[in-house]
N, C-alpha and C positions, 0 to 999 in steps of 0.2 A: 491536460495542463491548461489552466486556465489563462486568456490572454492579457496581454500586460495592455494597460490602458495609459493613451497620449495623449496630453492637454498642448494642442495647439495655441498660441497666442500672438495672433498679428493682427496688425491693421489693412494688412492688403487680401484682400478677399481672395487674390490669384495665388500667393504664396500661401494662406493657409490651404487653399484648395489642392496644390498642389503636393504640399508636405502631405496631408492627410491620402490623398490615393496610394505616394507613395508609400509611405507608413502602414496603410491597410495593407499593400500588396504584399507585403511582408509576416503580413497576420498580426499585426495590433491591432486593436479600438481605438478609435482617433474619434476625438470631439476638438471643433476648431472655432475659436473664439476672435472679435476684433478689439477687445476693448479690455481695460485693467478691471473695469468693473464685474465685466461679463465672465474674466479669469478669477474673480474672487469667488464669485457662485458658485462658479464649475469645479472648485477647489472642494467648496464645503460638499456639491450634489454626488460628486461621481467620484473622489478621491482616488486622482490620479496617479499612475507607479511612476510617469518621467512625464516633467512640464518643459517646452519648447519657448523662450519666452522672450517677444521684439522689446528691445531696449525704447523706443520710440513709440507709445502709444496715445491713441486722441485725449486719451481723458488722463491720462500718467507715464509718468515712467517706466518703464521696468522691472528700477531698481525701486522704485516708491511700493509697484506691485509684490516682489518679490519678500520686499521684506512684511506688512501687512501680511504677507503668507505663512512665512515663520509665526 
Protein backbone atom coordinates (compact mmCIF):
# COMPACT_ATOMS: atom_id res chain seq x y z
CA UNK A 1 0.00 0.00 0.00
CA UNK A 2 1.29 2.95 -1.07
CA UNK A 3 1.87 5.89 1.45
CA UNK A 4 -0.48 8.73 1.66
CA UNK A 5 1.46 12.05 1.14
CA UNK A 6 1.12 15.40 3.78
CA UNK A 7 1.65 18.99 2.69
CA UNK A 8 2.76 20.63 5.72
CA UNK A 9 2.16 24.58 5.65
CA UNK A 10 3.33 26.98 8.31
CA UNK A 11 5.40 29.59 8.88
CA UNK A 12 7.23 28.39 11.99
CA UNK A 13 9.93 26.32 10.95
CA UNK A 14 9.60 24.37 14.59
CA UNK A 15 5.88 23.36 14.13
CA UNK A 16 6.27 22.20 10.67
CA UNK A 17 9.31 20.31 11.86
CA UNK A 18 7.62 19.01 14.30
CA UNK A 19 4.28 17.98 12.54
CA UNK A 20 6.31 16.41 9.89
CA UNK A 21 8.52 13.82 12.36
CA UNK A 22 5.38 13.14 13.85
CA UNK A 23 3.40 12.41 10.71
CA UNK A 24 6.47 10.43 9.40
CA UNK A 25 6.56 8.33 12.53
CA UNK A 26 3.20 7.27 11.63
CA UNK A 27 4.32 6.32 7.93
CA UNK A 28 3.34 9.23 5.83
CA UNK A 29 5.45 11.38 3.33
CA UNK A 30 5.57 14.79 4.73
CA UNK A 31 6.82 17.60 2.79
CA UNK A 32 6.77 20.86 4.91
CA UNK A 33 6.50 24.26 3.49
CA UNK A 34 6.61 28.14 5.06
CA UNK A 35 4.85 30.20 2.76
CA UNK A 36 1.43 30.38 0.55
CA UNK A 37 3.58 30.60 -2.31
CA UNK A 38 5.79 27.61 -1.60
CA UNK A 39 2.22 25.51 -0.75
CA UNK A 40 1.00 26.55 -4.29
CA UNK A 41 4.08 24.65 -5.85
CA UNK A 42 3.96 21.82 -3.61
CA UNK A 43 0.31 21.44 -4.57
CA UNK A 44 1.05 21.42 -8.44
CA UNK A 45 4.71 19.07 -7.76
CA UNK A 46 3.69 16.28 -5.47
CA UNK A 47 -0.06 16.39 -5.32
CA UNK A 48 -0.94 15.87 -1.96
CA UNK A 49 -3.64 13.24 -0.37
CA UNK A 50 -4.22 15.78 3.05
CA UNK A 51 -2.83 19.52 3.12
CA UNK A 52 -2.24 20.88 7.03
CA UNK A 53 -2.78 24.43 6.38
CA UNK A 54 -1.58 27.81 8.99
CA UNK A 55 -4.26 30.26 8.61
CA UNK A 56 -1.53 33.14 9.16
CA UNK A 57 1.13 33.01 6.51
CA UNK A 58 4.11 35.68 5.38
CA UNK A 59 3.06 36.10 2.16
CA UNK A 60 -1.04 35.25 2.54
CA UNK A 61 -3.64 33.88 4.23
CA UNK A 62 -4.78 30.70 4.31
CA UNK A 63 -7.74 31.10 3.28
CA UNK A 64 -6.32 33.35 0.15
CA UNK A 65 -4.09 30.10 -0.20
CA UNK A 66 -6.68 27.57 0.13
CA UNK A 67 -9.01 28.82 -2.21
CA UNK A 68 -6.21 29.67 -5.33
CA UNK A 69 -6.00 25.82 -4.52
CA UNK A 70 -9.46 24.90 -5.46
Amino acid sequence: MAKLRVLVVDDSASVGRAAKEHLEADGYRVSAVQSGEAALAAVESEKPDLILLDMRLPDSSGFQVCEKMR
